[in-house]
C-alpha positions as CSV (number, residue, x, y, z in Angstrom):
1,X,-0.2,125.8,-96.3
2,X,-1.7,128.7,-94.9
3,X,-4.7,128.3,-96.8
4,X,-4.9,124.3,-95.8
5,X,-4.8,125.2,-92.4
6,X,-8.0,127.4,-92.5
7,X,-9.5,124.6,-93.8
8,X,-9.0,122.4,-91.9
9,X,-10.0,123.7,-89.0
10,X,-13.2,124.7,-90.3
11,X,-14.1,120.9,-91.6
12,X,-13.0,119.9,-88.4
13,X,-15.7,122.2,-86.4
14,X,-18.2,120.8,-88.9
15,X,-17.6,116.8,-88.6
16,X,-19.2,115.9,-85.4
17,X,-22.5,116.6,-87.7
18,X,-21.9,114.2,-90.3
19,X,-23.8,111.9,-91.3
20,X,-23.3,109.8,-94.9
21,X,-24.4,107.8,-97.5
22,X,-24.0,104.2,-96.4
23,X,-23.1,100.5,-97.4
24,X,-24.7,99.4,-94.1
25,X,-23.1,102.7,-92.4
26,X,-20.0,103.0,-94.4
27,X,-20.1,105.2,-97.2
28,X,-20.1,104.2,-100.8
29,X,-17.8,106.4,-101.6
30,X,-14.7,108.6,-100.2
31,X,-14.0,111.7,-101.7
32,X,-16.0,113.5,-104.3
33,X,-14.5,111.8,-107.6
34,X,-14.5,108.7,-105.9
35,X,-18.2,108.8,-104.9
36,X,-18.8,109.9,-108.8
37,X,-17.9,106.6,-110.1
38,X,-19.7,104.5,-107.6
39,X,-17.6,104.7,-105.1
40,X,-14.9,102.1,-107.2
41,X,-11.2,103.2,-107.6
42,X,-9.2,100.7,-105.7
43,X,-6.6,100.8,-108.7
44,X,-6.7,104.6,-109.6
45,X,-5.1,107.6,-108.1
46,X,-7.9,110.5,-108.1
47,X,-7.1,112.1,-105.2
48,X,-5.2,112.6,-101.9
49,X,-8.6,111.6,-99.9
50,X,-8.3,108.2,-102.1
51,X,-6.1,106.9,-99.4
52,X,-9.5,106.0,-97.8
53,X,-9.9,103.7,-100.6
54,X,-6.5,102.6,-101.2
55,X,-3.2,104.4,-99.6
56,X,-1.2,102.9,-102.4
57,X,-2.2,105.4,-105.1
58,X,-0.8,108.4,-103.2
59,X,2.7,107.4,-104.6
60,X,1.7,107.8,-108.3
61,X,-0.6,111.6,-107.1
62,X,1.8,114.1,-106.7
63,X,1.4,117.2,-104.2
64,X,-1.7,118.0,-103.6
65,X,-4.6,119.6,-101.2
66,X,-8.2,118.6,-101.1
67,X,-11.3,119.9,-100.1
68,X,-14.5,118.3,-100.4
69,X,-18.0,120.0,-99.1
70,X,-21.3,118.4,-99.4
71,X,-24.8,117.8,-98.8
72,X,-26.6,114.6,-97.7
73,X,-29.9,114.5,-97.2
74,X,-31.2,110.8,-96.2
75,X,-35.1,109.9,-96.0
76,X,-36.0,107.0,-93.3
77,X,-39.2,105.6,-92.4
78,X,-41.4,102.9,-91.0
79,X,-44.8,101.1,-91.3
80,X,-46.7,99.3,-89.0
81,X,-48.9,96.8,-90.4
82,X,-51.9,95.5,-87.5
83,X,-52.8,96.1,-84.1
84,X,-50.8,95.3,-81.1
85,X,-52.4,92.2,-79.3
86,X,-51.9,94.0,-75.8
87,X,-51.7,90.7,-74.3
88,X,-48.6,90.4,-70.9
89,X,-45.4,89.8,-71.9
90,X,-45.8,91.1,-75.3
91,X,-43.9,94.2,-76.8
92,X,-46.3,95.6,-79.5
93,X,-46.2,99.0,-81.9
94,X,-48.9,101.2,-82.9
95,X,-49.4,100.2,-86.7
96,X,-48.9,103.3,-88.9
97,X,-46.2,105.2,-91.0
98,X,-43.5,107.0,-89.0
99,X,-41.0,109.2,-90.6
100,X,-37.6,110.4,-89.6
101,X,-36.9,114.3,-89.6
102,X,-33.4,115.5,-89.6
103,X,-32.8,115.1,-93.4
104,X,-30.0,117.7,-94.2
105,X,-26.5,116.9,-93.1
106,X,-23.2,118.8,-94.2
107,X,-20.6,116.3,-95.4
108,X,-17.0,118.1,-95.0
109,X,-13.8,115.5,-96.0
110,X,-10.4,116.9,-96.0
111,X,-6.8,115.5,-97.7
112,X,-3.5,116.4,-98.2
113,X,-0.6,114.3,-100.3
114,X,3.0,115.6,-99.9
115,X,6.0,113.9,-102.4
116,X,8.9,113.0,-100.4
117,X,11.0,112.1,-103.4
118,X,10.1,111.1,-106.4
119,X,8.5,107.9,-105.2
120,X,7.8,108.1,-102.0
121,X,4.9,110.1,-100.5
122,X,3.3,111.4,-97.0
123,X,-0.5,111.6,-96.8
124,X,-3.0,112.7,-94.0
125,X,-7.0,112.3,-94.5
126,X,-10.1,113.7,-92.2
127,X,-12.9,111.9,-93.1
128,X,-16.3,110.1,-91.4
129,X,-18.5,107.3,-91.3
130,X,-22.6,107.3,-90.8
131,X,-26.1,106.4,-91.4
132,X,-27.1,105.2,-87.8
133,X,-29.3,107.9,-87.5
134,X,-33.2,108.3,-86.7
135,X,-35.2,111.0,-85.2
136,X,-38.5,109.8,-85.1
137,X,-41.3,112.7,-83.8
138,X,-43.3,109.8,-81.9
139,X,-42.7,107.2,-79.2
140,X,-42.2,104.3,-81.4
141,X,-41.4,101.9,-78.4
142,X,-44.3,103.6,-76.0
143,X,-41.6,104.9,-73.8
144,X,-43.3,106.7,-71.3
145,X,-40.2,109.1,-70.5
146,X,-39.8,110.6,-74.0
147,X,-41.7,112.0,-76.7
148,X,-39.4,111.0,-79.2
149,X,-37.3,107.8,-80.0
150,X,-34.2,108.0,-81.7
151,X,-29.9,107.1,-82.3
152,X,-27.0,109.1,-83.7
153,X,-24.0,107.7,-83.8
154,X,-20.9,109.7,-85.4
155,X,-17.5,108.4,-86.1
156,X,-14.7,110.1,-87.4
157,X,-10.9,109.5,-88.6
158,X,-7.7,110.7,-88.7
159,X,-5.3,108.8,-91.2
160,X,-1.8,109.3,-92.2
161,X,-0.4,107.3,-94.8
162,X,3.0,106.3,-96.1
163,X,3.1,105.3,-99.8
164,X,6.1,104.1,-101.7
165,X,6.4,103.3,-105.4
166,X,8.9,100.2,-104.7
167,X,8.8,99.0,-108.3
168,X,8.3,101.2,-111.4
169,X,4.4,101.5,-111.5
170,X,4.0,99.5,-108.4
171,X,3.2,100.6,-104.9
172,X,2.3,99.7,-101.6
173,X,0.9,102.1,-98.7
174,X,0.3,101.9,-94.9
175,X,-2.0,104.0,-92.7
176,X,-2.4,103.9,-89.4
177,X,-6.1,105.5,-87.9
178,X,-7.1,107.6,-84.9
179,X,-11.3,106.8,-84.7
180,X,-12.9,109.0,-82.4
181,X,-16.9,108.2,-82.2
182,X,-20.1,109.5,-80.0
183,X,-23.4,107.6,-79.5
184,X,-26.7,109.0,-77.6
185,X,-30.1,106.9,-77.8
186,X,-33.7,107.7,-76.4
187,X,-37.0,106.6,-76.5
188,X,-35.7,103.1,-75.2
189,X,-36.7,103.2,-71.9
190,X,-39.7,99.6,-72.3
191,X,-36.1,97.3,-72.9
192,X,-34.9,98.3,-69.3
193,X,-36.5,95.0,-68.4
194,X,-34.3,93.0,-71.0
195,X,-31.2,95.1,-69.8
196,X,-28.3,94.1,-67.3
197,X,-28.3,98.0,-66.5
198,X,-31.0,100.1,-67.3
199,X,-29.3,103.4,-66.5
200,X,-27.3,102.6,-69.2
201,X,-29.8,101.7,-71.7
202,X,-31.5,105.0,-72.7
203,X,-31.7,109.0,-72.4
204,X,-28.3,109.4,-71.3
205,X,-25.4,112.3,-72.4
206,X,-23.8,111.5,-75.6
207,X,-21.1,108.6,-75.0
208,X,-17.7,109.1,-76.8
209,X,-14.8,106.5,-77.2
210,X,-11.3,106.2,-79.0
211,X,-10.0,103.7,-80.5
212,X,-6.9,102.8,-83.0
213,X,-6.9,100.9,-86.6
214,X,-4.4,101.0,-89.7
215,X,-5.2,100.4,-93.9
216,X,-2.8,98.5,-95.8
217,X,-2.8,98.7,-99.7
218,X,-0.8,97.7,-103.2
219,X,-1.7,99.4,-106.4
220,X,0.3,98.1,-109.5
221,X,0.1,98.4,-113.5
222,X,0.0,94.8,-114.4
223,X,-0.5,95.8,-118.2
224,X,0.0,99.3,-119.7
225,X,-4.0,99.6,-120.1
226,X,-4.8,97.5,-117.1
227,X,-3.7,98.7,-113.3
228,X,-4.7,96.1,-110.3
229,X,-5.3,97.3,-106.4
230,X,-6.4,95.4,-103.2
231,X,-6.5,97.3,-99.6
232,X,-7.6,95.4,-96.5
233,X,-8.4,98.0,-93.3
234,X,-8.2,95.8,-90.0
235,X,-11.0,95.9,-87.3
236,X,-10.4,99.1,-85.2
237,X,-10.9,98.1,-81.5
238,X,-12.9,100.9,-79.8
239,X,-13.1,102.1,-76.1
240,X,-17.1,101.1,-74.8
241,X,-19.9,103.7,-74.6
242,X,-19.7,103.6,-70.6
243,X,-23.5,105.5,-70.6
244,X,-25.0,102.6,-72.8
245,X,-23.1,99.6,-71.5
246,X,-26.9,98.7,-70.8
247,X,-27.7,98.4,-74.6
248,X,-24.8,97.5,-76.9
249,X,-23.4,94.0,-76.4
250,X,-20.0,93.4,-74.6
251,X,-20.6,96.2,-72.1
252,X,-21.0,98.9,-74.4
253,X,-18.8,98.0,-76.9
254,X,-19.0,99.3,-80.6
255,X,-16.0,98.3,-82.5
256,X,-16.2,99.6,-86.4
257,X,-15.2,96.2,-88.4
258,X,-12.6,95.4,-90.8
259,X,-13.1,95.2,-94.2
260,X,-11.2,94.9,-97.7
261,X,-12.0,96.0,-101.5
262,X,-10.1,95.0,-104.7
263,X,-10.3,96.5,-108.0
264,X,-9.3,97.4,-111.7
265,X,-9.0,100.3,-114.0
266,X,-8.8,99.1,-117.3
267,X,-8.2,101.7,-120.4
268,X,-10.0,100.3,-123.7
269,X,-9.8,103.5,-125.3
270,X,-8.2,107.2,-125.7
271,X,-9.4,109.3,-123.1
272,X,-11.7,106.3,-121.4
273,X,-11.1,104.6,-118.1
274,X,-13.5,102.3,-116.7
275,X,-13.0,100.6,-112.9
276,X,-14.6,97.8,-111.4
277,X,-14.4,97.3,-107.8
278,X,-15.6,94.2,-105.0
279,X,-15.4,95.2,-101.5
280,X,-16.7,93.0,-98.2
281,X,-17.5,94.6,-94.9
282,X,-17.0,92.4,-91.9
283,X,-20.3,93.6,-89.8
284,X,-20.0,90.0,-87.9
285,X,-17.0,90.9,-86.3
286,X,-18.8,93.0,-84.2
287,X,-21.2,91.7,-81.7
288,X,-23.1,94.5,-80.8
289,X,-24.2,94.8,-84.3
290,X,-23.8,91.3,-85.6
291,X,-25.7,89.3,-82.5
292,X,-29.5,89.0,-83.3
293,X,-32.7,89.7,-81.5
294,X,-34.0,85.8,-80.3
295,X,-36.9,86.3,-78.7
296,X,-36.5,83.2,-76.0
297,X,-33.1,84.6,-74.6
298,X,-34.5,88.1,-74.3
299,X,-36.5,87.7,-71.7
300,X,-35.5,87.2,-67.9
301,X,-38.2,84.5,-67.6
302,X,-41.5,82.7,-68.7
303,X,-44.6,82.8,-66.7
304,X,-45.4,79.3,-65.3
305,X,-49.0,79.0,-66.4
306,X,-50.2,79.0,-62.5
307,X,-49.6,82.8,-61.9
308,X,-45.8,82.4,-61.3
309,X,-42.9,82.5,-63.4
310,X,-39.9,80.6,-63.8
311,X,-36.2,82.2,-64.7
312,X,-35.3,81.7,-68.3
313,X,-31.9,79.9,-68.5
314,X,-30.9,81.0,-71.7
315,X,-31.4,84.8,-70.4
316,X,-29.1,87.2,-72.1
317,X,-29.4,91.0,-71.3
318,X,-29.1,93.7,-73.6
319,X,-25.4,94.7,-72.6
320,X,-24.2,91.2,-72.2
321,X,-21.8,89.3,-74.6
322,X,-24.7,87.5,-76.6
323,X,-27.0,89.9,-75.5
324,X,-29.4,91.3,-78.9
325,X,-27.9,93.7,-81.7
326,X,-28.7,94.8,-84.5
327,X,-28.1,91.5,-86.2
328,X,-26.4,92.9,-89.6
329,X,-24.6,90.5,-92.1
330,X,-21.2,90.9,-93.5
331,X,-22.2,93.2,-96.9
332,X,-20.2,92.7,-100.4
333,X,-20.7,95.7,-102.6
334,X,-19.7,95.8,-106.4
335,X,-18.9,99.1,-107.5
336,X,-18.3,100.0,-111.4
337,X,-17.4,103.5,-112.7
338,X,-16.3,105.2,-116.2
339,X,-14.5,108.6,-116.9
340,X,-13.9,110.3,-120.2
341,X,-11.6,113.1,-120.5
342,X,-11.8,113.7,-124.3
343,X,-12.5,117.2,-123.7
344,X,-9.7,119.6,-123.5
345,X,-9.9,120.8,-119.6
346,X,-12.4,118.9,-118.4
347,X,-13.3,115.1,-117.4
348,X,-16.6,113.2,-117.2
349,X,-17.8,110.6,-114.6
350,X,-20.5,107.6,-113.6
351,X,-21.0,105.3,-111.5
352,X,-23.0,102.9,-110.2
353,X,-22.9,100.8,-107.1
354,X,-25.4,97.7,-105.3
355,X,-24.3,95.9,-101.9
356,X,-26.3,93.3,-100.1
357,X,-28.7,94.5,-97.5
358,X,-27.2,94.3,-94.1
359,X,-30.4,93.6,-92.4
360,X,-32.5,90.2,-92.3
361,X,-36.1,90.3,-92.5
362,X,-35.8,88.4,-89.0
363,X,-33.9,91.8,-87.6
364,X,-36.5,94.7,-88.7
365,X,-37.4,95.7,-84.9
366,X,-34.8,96.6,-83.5
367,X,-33.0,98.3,-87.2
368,X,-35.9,100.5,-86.7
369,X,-33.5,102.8,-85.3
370,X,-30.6,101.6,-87.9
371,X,-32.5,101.2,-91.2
372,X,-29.2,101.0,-93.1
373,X,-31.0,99.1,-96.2
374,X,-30.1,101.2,-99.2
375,X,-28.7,98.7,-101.9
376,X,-28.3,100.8,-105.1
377,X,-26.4,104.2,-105.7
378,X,-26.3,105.3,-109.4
379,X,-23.8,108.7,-109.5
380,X,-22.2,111.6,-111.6
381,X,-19.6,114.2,-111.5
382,X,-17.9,116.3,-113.9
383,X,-14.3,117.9,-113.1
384,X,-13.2,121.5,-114.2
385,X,-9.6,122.2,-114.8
386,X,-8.9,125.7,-113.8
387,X,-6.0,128.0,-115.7
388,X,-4.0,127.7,-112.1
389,X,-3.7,124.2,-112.7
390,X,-6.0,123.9,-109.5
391,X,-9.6,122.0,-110.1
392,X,-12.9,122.0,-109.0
393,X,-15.3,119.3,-109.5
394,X,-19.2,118.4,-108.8
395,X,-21.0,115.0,-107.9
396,X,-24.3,113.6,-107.5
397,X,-25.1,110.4,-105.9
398,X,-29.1,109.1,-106.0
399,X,-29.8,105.8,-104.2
400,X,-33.7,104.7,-104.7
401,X,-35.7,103.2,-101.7
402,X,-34.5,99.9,-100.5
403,X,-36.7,97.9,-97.7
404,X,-36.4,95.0,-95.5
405,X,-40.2,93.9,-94.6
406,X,-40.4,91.5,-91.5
407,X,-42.5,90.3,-88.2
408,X,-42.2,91.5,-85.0
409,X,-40.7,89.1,-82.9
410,X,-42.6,90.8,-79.7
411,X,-46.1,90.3,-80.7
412,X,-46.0,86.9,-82.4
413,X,-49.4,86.6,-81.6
414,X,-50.7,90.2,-83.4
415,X,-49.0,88.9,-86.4
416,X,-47.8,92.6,-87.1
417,X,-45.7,93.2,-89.9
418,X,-42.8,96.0,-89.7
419,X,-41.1,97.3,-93.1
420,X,-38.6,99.3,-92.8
421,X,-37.3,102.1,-95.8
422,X,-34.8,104.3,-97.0
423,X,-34.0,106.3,-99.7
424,X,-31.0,108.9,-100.1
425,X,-29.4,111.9,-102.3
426,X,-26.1,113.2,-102.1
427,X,-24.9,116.4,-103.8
428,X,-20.8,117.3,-103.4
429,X,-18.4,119.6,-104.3
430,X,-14.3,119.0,-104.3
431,X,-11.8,122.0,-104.8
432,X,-8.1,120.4,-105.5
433,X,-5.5,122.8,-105.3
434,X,-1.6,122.1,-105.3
């Protein structure tokens, strides 16, 4: 316990850095063995940090501690294709490639799985999303009070879980979540004219809100080589960013979305296990990054043609309920994984993942600072027993570039074309200890 404790603490010091390999910004994966086979495993019972995945399985795990360290390292970019027309009323970029820096993150994820009986079973799981992160060296909006335009946004989780085995090889698991996240954007500063509150648009101190959530899951052996699971997590309704109430819809408010995944493990063979997972992310339940970018209720309103304007009726500010986000779909991700442990002491693991790409090619503007279009993750890992019966395992996660290619809706009349691109890498390493 002693050793747990230590840490703890020390992944705790090191989350508010994290940042992670995404479907949209969720990762594809929880927990080193789960991220080695794609990120699937909603019906098998790796580890105590699976409870991200499915809390059911921590009634069929057994005590145990785990400790999962890694590094994620994320490249994000930009191109500008023709000139800005400079005409009024227009919001044009400098054509060019712009690159993100900041591409080395620690990834720390803790879990613990205590039996309370012989089938029932007390969990508790630190763990993080990410991916909404830029830091672009330039001015990409020609902001004229920063030298740099950028986002972070970091959320992190606290989950206990209950798990009960309430039928031999059948289980069901509950756990509520404590979300803590923190958001700071600059660069911005050109949308204060499409903002109810420009003081709260850009530049500010990093913004922090709490909110509360819960998982629900069922894991159950329907044949003796075939084991079913389903796990639904409920939208978790977040405080608002009070110093960016000027930018995300809803007065600042950035819920994280519900979403549910459903999976087999099926065992064709001796020493073989292969999973198949389907999981949905419910982006459109939250405004501030479901609502799109129209271009005829962004602005305020419409010059007249004689000199004057006239107030746009359908006028909603950044900030407001319909006001623009980031205009993401809902996302369905299919995740399939294998694991051979034929060799005395040690196990073998791959995966491979693809989701749909959150962003339309009608919403590449504003995702500039969100380019959460990775589609493809193809993983590895292999697990080494050690003679204390404790365990240490490696993984590797590679997605190639993905791209959403659109217009900018600013500049209709420049015609300029904005494509946006991200590739990532991911290597992790879990020590299990009981």
């Amino acid at each position: 316990m002693k050793k747990f404790h230590n840490l703890a603490l020390v992944l705790l010091l090191l989350l508010p850095i994290s940042v992670f390999a995404t479907d949209g910004y969720f990762r594809h994966g929880y927990g080193v063995k789960y991220s080695a086979i794609g990120g699937s495993g909603t019906a098998l019972s790796l580890s105590s940090i699976g409870t991200v995945t499915n809390p059911a399985g921590l009634a069929f795990l057994g005590n145990r501690y785990d400790v999962n360290i890694g590094l994620f390292s994320p490249s994000r970019s930009f191109t500008v294709t023709g000139n800005p027309s400079m005409m009024d009323g227009t919001f044009g970029l400098m054509p060019g490639t712009v690159e993100s820096e900041s591409e080395y993150f620690p990834m720390p994820t803790l879990g613990a799985n205590w039996m309370l009986n012989e089938t029932m079973a007390l969990g508790v799981v630190f763990y993080a999303n990410g991916g909404m992160n830029t830091d672009y060296p330039t001015a990409v909006f020609l902001d004229p009070n920063s030298e740099t335009t950028g986002i972070n946004l970091e959320q992190m989780f606290l989950g206990v879980t209950y798990a009960i085995e309430f039928i031999k090889g059948h289980s069901l698991g509950i756990s509520p979540i404590i979300a803590y996240q923190r958001f700071n954007a600059k660069g911005l500063y050109n949308f204060s004219g499409f903002s109810q509150d420009p003081t709260a648009l850009t530049g500010n101190k990093k913004s922090s809100s709490t909110g509360f959530g819960g998982r629900i899951g069922y894991m159950g052996k329907i044949l003796p080589c075939l084991t079913f699971g389903i796990s639904y997590q409920m939208k978790t309704d977040m405080g608002e960013f009070e110093e960016y109430r000027g930018l995300f819809a809803e007065s600042g408010d950035f819920d994280i979305p519900a979403s549910w995944n459903a999976g087999i493990a099926v065992v064709p063979a001796k020493n073989w296990t292969i999973a198949a997972d389907v999981k949905q992310i419910l982006y459109s339940g939250v405004k501030s990054v479901n609502n799109v970018l129209d271009p005829m209720t962004l602005s305020p309103a419409f010059p007249d043609g004689q000199g004057g304007y006239v107030p746009n009726p359908n006028f909603a500010a950044l900030g407001t309920e319909n006001g623009a986000g980031f205009g993401w779909d809902d996302v369905m991700a299919y995740k399939f994984g294998v694991i051979y442990d034929g060799i005395e002491g040690w196990s073998f693991m791959a995966g491979f993942s693809h989701s749909d790409n959150p962003i339309p090619d009608s919403e590449v503007l504003l995702n500039i600072l969100a380019p959460g279009v990775t589609q493809n993750h193809i993983t590895c890992g292999v697990t080494k027993q050690l003679d204390n019966n404790n365990e240490i395992t490696l993984g590797f996660m590679y997605a190639p570039d993905g791209s959403a290619k659109g217009v900018n809706p600013l500049d209709p009349a420049a015609n300029q074309s904005v494509e946006l691109n991200m590739s990532q890498w991911q290597l992790e390493i879990g020590y299990a200890f009981h």
